[in-house]
LOPAPA-399078 format. One record per residue (C-alpha): residue number from 0; residue in one letter; chain; x, y, z. Coordinates in Angstrom, 3 decimals. Layout:
N
SITE milum zadren kedren u v w
SITE NUM A A X Y Z;
...
This chain:
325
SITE milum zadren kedren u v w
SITE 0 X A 0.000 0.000 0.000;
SITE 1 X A 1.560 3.735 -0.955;
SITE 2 X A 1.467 6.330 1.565;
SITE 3 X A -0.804 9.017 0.877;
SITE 4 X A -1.990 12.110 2.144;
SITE 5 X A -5.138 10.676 3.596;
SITE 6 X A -3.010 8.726 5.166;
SITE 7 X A -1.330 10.845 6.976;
SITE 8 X A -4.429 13.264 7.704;
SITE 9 X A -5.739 10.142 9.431;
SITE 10 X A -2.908 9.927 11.722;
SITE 11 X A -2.934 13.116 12.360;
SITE 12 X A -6.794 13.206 13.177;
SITE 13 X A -6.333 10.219 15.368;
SITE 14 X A -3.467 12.239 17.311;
SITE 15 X A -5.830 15.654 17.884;
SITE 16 X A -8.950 13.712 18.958;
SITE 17 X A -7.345 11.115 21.032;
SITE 18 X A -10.427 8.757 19.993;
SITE 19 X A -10.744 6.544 16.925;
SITE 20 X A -14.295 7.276 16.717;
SITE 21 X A -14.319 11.151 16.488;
SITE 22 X A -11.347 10.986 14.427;
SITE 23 X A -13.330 8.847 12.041;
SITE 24 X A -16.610 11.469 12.615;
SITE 25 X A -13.357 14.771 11.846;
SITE 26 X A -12.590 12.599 8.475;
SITE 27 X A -15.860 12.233 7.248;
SITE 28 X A -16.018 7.990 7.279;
SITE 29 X A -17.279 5.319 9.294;
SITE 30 X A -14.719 4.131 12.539;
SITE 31 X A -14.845 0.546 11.154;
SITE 32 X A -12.896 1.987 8.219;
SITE 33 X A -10.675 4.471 10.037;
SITE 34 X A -9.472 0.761 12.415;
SITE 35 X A -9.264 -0.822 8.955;
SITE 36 X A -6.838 1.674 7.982;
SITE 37 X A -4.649 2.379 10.948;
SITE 38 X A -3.920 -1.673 10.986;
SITE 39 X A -3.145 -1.651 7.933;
SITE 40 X A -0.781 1.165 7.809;
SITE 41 X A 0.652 -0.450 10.888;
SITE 42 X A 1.121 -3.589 9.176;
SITE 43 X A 3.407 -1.549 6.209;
SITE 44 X A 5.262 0.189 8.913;
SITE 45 X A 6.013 -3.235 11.130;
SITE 46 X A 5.142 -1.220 14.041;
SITE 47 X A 2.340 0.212 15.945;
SITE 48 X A 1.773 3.605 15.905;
SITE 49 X A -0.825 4.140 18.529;
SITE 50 X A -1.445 2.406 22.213;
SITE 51 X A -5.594 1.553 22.678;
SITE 52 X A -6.687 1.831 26.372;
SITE 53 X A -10.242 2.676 27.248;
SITE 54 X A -9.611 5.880 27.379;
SITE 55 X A -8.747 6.455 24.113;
SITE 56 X A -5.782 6.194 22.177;
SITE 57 X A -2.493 8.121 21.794;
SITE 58 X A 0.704 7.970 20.348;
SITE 59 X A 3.713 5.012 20.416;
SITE 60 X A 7.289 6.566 20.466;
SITE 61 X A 7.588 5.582 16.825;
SITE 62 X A 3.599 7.241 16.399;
SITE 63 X A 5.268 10.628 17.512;
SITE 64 X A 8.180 10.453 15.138;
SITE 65 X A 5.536 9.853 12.399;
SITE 66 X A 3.302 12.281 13.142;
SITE 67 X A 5.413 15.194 13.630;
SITE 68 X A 6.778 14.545 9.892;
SITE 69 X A 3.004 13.993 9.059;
SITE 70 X A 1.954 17.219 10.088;
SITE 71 X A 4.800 19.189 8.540;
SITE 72 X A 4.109 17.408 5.203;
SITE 73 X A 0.551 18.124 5.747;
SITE 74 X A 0.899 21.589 6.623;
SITE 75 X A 3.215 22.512 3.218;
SITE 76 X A 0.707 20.335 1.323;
SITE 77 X A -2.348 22.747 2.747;
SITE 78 X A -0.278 25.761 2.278;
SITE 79 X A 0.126 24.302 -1.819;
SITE 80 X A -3.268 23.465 -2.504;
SITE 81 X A -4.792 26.817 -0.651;
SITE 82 X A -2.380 29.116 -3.281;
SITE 83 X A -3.629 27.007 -6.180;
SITE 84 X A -7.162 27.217 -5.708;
SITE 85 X A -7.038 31.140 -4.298;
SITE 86 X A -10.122 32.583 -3.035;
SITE 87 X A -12.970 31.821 -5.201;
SITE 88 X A -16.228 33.675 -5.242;
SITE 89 X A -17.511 37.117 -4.521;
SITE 90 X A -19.097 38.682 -1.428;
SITE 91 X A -17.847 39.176 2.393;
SITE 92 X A -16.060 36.212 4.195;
SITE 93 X A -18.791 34.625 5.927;
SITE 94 X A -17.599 33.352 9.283;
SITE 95 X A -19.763 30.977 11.691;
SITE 96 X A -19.078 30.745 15.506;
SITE 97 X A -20.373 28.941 18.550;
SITE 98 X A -21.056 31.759 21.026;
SITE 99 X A -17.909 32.505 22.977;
SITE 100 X A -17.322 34.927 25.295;
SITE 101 X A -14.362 36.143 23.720;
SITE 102 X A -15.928 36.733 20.639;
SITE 103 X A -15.760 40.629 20.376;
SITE 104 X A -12.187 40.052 21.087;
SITE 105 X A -11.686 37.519 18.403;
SITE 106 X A -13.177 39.967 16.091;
SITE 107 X A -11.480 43.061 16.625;
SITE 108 X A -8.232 40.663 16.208;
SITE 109 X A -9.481 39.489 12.369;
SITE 110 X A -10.319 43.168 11.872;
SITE 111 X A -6.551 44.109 12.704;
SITE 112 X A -4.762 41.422 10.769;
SITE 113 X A -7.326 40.697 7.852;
SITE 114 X A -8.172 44.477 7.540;
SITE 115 X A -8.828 43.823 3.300;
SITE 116 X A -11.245 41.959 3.599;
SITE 117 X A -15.061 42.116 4.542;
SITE 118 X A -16.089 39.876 7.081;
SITE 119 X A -19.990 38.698 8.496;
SITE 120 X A -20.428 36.980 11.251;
SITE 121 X A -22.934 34.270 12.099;
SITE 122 X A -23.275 32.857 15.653;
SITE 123 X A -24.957 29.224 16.288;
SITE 124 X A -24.657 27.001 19.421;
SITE 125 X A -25.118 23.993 17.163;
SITE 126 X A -22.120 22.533 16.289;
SITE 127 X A -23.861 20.362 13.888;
SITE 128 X A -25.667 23.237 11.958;
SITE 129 X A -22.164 25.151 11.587;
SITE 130 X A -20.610 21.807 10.012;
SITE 131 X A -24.061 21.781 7.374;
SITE 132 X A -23.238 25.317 6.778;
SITE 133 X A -19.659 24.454 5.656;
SITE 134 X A -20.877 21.580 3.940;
SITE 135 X A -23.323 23.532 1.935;
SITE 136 X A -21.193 26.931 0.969;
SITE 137 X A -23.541 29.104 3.320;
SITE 138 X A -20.569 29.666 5.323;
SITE 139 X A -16.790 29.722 4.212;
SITE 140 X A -15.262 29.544 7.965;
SITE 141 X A -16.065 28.548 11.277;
SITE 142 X A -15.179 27.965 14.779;
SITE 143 X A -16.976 24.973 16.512;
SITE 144 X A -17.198 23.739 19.504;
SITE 145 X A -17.856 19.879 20.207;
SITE 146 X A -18.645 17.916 23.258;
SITE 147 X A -15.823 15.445 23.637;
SITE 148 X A -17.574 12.693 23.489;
SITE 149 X A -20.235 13.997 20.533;
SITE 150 X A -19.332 13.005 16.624;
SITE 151 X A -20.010 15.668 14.841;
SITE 152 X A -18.879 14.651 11.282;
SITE 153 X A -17.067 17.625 8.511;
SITE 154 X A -17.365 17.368 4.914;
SITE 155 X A -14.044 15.523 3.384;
SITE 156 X A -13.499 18.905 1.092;
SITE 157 X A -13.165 21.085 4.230;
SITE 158 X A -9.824 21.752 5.851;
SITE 159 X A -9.945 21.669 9.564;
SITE 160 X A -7.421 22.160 12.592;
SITE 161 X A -7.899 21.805 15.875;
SITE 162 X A -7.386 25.226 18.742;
SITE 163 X A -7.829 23.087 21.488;
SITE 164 X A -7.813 19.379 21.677;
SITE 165 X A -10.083 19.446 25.201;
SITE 166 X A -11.368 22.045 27.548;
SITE 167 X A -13.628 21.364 30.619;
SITE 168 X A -17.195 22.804 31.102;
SITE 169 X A -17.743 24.827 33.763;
SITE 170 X A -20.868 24.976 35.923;
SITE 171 X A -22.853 28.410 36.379;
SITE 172 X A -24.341 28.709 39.517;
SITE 173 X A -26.950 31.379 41.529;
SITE 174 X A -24.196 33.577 43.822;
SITE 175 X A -26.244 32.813 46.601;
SITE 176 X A -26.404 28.619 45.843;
SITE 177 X A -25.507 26.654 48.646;
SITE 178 X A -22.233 25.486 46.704;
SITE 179 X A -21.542 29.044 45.539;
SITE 180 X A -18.895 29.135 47.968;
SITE 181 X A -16.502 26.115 46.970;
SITE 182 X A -13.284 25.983 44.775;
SITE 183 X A -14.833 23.137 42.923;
SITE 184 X A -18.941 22.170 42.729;
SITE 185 X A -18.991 18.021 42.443;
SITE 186 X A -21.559 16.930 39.824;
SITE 187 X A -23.527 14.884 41.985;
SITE 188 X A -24.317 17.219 44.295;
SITE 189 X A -26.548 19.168 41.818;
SITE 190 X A -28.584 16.198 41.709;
SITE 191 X A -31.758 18.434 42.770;
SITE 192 X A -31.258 21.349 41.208;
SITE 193 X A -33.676 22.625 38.110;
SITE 194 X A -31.124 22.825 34.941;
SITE 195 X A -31.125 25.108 32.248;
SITE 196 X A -30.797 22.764 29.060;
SITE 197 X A -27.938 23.160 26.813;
SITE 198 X A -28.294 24.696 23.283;
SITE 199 X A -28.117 22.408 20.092;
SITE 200 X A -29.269 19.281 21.958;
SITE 201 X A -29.409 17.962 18.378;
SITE 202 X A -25.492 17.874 18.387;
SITE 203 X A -25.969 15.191 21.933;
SITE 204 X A -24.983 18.025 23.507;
SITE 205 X A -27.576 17.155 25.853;
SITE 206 X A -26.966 13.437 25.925;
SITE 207 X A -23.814 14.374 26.911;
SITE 208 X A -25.542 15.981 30.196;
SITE 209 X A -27.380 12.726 30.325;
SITE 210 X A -24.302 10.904 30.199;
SITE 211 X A -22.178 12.876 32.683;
SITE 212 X A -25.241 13.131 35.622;
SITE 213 X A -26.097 9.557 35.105;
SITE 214 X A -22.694 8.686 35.596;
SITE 215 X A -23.094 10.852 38.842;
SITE 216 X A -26.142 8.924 39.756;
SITE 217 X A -28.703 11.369 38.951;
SITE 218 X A -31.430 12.554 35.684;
SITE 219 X A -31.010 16.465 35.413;
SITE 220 X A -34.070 18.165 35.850;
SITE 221 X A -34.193 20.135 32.463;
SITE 222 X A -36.847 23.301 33.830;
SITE 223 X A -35.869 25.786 31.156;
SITE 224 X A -34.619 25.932 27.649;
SITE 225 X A -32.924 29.203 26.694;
SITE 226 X A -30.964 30.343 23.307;
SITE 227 X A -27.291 30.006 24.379;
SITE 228 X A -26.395 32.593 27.011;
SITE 229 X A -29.719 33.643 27.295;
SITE 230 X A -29.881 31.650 30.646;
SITE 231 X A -28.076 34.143 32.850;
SITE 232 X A -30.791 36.128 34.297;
SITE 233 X A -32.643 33.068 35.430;
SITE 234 X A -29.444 31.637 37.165;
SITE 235 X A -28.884 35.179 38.712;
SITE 236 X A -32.351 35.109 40.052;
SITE 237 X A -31.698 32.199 41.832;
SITE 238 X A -34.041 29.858 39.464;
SITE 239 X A -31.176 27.486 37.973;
SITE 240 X A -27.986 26.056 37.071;
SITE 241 X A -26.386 25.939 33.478;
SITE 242 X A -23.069 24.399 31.926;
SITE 243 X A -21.212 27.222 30.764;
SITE 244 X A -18.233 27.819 28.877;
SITE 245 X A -15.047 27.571 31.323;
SITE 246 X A -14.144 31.800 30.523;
SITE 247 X A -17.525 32.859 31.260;
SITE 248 X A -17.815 35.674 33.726;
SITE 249 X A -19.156 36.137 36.569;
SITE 250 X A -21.988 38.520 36.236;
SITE 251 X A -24.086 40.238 39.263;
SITE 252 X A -25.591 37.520 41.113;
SITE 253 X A -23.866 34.600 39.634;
SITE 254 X A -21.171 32.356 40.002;
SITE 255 X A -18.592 30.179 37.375;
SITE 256 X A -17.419 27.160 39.196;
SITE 257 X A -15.218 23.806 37.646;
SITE 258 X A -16.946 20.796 38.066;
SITE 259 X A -14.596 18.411 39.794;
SITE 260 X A -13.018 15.646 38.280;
SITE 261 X A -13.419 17.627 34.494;
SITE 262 X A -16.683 15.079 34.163;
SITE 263 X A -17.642 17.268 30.917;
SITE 264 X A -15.029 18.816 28.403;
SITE 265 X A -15.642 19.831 24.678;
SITE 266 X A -13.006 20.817 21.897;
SITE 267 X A -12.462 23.747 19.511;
SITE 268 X A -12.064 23.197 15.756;
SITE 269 X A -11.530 25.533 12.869;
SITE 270 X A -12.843 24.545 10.088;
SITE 271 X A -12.911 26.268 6.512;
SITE 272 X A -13.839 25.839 2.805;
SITE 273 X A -10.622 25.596 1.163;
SITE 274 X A -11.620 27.723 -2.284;
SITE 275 X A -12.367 30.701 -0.268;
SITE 276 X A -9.375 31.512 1.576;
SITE 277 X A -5.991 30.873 1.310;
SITE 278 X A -3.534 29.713 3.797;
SITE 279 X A -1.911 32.792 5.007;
SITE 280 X A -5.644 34.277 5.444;
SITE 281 X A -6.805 30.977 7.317;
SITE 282 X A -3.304 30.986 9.922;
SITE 283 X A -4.588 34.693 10.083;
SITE 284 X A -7.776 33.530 11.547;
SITE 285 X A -6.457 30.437 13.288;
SITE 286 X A -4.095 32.283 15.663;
SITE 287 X A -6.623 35.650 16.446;
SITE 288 X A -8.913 32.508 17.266;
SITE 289 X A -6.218 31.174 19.620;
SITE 290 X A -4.559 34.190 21.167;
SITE 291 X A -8.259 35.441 22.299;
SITE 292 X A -9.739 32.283 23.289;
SITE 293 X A -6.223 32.069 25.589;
SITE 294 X A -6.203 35.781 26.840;
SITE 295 X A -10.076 35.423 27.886;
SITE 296 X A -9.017 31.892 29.436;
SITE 297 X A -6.142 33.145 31.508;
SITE 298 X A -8.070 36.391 32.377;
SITE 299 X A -11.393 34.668 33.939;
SITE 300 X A -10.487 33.962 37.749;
SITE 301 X A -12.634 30.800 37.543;
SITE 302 X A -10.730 29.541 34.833;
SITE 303 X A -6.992 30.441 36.201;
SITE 304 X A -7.729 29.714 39.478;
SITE 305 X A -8.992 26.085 37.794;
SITE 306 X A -5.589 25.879 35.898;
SITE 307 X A -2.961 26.897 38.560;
SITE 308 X A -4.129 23.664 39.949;
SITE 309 X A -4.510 21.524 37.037;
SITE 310 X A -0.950 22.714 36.015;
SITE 311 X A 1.405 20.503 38.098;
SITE 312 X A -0.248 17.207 37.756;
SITE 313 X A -0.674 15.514 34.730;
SITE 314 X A -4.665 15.849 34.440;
SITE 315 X A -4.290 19.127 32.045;
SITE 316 X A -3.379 16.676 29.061;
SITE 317 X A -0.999 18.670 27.049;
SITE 318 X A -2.868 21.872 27.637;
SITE 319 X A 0.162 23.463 29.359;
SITE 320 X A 1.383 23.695 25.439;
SITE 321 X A -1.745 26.304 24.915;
SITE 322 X A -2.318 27.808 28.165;
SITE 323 X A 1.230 27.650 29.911;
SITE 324 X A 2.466 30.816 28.794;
């Protein structure tokens, strides 16, 4: 069998998920197929290139080697095929986004280093709608934000890179709630609380709430369902509790607290039609994506406070290569 680039875009998506299934759900194709071709590259190497646990999967010594050549193969083979193909089309950039809170900062940022070109802006908690967007040319960019355990598949033509391979969900909580008051709120002990339901349950966000309270020994008692961020008053007012996005602040009469143990994370992922911008613009975009993101991370006291103690074990995962600086 001859290498070839899907080849190593498949090692490289089983690397940044850490999961053979939402690798297979990044790369558009079924995770019987993905296994089918990891064993068989494998096979033509003579040596594994990724250890299976039940926690997922991650790299062998000789898996490393290979993917760090992978991606810098990959990388000048994006670059290529982004200058040949230019930016087809007329008409503003039309860039998609779950709702983050840093996401007047993350515009400003494109409007500094992308200052040519016209840009719209469309924000949608469902992962799974800004991936059919892509798909179908309504939108040429986007940032999206999956639960780690959700599949949320991207059309093969669409290049994608991953911002940040996990981060945890926080919980927000009335100021004046009985746990209001502790470093970290355990999940279980929300087992009587009324919920706000998460946006896009379409995307299992919400089965991954399922998951993560049953797991706790407990069926959340979904009372409201808001748009995304639209929640806060009722929390303030003493009415719920929400999952909430680990650099949300802390607004009169509510609180951002880590769940302990990290019991729900999700991951970022840029993704972009490939005939509508070229590399240098889509770097552009990745890195005002990462740099605000970061900045709003390090800047929310829930979050820092949650990362100064993550930092010196080994529970943080390789985030210390994003958030360490």
């Amino acid at each position: 069998m001859a290498l070839e680039i899907r080849h190593l875009r498949a090692i490289c998506a089983i690397a940044d998920a850490g999961s053979l299934s939402q690798a297979a759900a990044a790369l558009g194709m079924s995770q019987p197929s993905l296994t089918s071709l990891l064993q068989r590259l494998e096979r033509q190497i003579g040596t594994p290139l990724f250890v299976r646990s039940h926690t997922g999967v991650t790299p062998t010594p000789v898996g490393e080697q290979t993917l760090r050549r992978a991606l810098v193969l990959l990388l000048e083979f994006d670059r290529f095929e982004a200058d040949v193909l230019g930016t087809a089309g007329d008409g503003p950039i039309r860039l998609g986004s779950s709702q983050m809170d840093c996401l007047p900062t993350f515009i400003e940022r494109l409007d500094e280093v992308l200052p040519a070109i016209e840009l719209t802006v469309h924000i949608e908690p469902s992962s799974s709608v800004l991936a059919q967007a892509l798909a179908h040319a309504t939108l040429d960019i986007a940032v999206i934000a999956m639960s780690d355990d959700q599949e949320v598949p991207l059309a093969k033509q669409l290049g994608h890179r991953v911002l940040f391979p996990w981060i945890p969900v926080f919980i927000g909580l009335p100021a004046r709630h009985r746990l209001a008051g502790q470093t970290e709120v355990d999940l279980a002990d929300l087992a009587d609380d009324a919920w706000i339901g998460p946006p896009g349950p379409e995307d299992g966000s919400l089965t991954s709430l399922r998951a993560a309270t049953h797991r706790a020994g407990f069926a959340p008692k979904i009372r409201f369902e808001c748009p995304n961020g639209g929640g806060r008053q009722l929390i303030a007012a003493g009415q719920a509790v929400q999952l909430v996005e680990p650099t949300a602040p802390e607004l009169p009469g509510m609180v951002v607290r880590p769940l302990k143990g990290d019991p729900m994370r999700m991951r970022l992922v840029l993704a972009w039609r490939k005939e509508r911008l070229t590399w240098d613009q889509t770097e552009h975009v990745y890195r005002a994506a990462m740099t605000s993101y970061t900045r709003h991370a390090m800047a929310s006291t829930p979050f820092r406070s949650w990362w100064d103690r993550r930092r010196t074990t080994q529970s943080w995962d390789g985030l210390v290569g994003y958030f360490g600086s």
